[in-house]
N, C-alpha and C positions, 0 to 999 in steps of 0.2 A: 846499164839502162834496161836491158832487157831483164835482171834478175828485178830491178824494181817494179816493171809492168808488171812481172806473175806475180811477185807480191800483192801489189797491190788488186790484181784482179782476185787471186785470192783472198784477199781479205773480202771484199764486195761478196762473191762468191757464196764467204762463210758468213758477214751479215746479213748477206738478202735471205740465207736460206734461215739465218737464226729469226730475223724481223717476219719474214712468214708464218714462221712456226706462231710465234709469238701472236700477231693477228689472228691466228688459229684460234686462241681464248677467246676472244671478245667478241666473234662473229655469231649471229645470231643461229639458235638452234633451229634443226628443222619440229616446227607446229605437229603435234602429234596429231595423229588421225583421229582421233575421238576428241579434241576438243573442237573440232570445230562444229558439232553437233551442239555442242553449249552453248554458240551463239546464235543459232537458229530459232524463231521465235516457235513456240509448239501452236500447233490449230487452236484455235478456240472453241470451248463447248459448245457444241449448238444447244445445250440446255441456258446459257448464260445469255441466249437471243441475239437480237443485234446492239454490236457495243454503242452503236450513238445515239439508238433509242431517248436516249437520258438525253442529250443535247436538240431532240427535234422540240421543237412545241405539242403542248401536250391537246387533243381537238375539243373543242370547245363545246362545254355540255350542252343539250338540247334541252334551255329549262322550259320550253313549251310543252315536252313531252309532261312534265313533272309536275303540274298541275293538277288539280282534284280533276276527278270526270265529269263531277259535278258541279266544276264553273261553270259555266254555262245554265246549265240550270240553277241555281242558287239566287237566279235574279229572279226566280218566280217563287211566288208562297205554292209551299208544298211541291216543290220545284215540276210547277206546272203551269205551263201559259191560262190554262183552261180554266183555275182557281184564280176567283177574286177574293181580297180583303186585305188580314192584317193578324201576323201574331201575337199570341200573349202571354203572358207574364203564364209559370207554371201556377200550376195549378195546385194546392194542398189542403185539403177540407179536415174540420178535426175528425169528421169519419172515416173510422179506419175504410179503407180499401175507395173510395171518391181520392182521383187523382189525375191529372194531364200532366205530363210530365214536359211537353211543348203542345199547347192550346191553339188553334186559329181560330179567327172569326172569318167566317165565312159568307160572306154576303151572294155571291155567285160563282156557277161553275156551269161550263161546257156553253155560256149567252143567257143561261136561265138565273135569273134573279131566285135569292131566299128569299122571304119574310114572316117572320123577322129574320136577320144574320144569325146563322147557324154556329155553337159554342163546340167544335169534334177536334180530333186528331187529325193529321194529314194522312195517314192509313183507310179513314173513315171518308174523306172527301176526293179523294182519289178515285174512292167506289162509289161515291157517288155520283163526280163526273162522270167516269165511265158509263154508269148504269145511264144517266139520262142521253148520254152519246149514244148508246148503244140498243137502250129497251126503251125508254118511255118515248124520245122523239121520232122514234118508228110507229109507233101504237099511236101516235098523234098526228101522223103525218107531219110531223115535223113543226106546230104550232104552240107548243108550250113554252110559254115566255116567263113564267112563275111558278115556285114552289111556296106555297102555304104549309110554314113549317110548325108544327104542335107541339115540338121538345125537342132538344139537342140535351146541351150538358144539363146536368141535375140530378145534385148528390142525395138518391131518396133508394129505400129500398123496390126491389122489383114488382113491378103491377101494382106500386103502391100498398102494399101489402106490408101493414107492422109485422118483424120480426123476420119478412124475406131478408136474402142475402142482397148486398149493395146491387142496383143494377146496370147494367152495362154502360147507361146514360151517363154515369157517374165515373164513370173512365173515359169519357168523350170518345167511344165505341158505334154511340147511334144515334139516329133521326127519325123523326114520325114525320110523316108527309099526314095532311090534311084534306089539303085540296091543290089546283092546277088553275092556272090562268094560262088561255089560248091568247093566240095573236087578233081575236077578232072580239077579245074583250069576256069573251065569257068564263066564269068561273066553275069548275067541276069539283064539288067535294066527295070525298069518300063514302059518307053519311049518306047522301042524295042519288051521285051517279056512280054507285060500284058499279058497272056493268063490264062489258064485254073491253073496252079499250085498256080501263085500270087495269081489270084483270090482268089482261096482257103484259101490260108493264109492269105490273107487280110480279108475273110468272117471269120475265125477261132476268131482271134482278138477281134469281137464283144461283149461285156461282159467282157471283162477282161481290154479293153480301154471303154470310156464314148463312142468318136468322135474318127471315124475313112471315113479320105475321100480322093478317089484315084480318076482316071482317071473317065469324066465322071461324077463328082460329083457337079461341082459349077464352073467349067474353071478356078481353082487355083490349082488345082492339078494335072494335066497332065502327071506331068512326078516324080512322087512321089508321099508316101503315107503317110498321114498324123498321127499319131498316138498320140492320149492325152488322158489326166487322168479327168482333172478339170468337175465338175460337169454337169453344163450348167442348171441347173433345175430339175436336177436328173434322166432325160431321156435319153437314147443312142441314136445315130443317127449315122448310118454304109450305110455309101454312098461308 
């Protein structure tokens, strides 16, 4: 009995140590040191920004910013409160250089009536709301209710003069003032009363028109005063 217990522990003995061995194969290695670095996520660039950017909503444009500057004013002719009337059709004459290329009628500017309604560009009536804002209803204390207007648009050469160059009239550039109606009904014309007040308002004008030429000036304008926009070489001349 006793030779079969050693036996038998020897055998246990020699399988337990053979079945050890054995589970030896199958047991898991040890994870090398450098792969665990492979499963570590690396930093992300901060040139690549923030990754959920793409998932936020994107803020909502400001189409109020994005509007002309000139809504606002585009509800007024010649996008000015101060200009009454009505646009017109361009203008194209068979004479070379008579042209508007956007025309107003202008019937009033700054509270002062034309008449008739003035045929100019919105460059042209700009200056000369300003001007009666600025020069004539000073020099009137403020009583001019009318402009008594001699010419606007008309495609003829300058001073009327065959063979002149087209004149500035004809590019809706200018307006001849004739005479003035006050608030207390009286009418002043150029012809009658150039005096001391016209004067002033016709000297006021300088700078705000290019050409401006009244009585006295060139024997074209005697009985009216000249007023335009158009360049001439970029110098004023206030005759």
């Amino acid at each position: 009995m006793r030779l079969a217990l050693a036996l038998g522990l020897g055998l246990l003995t020699s399988g337990g140590v053979r079945a050890e061995a054995d589970l030896a194969h199958i047991r898991p290695l040890p994870r090398p040191v450098f792969a665990t670095a492979l499963i570590h996520p690396m930093p992300r660039p901060a040139s690549l920004g923030d990754p959920l950017a793409s998932f936020r909503p994107m803020k909502r444009p400001d189409f109020s910013a994005q509007k002309p500057k000139t809504a606002a004013a585009s509800r007024y002719l010649c996008e000015s409160p101060e200009i009454k009337g009505k646009a017109l059709p361009a203008i194209q004459a068979r004479t070379k250089g008579c042209k508007i290329d956007a025309p107003v009628l202008v019937s009033e500017v700054a509270g002062v009536k034309l008449v008739p309604p003035a045929t100019i560009n919105c460059v042209e009536a700009r200056a000369l709301s300003k001007w009666v804002t600025t020069g004539l209803q000073p020099a009137f204390d403020g009583t001019i209710v009318r402009l008594n207007v001699a010419d606007s648009y008309a495609c003829r050469p300058r001073n009327n003069v065959p063979g002149n160059p087209v004149s500035v009239h004809g590019k809706g550039q200018a307006i001849d003032i004739a005479g003035f109606k006050t608030s207390s009904g009286a009418t002043l014309t150029v012809t009658a009363d150039y005096g001391r007040q016209i004067k002033a308002a016709q000297k006021a004008g300088c700078g705000i028109f290019h050409t401006i030429l009244g009585p006295g000036s060139d024997g074209y304008h005697e009985n009216h005063i000249h007023f335009d926009v158009a360049p001439h070489g970029g110098r004023d001349y206030c005759r």
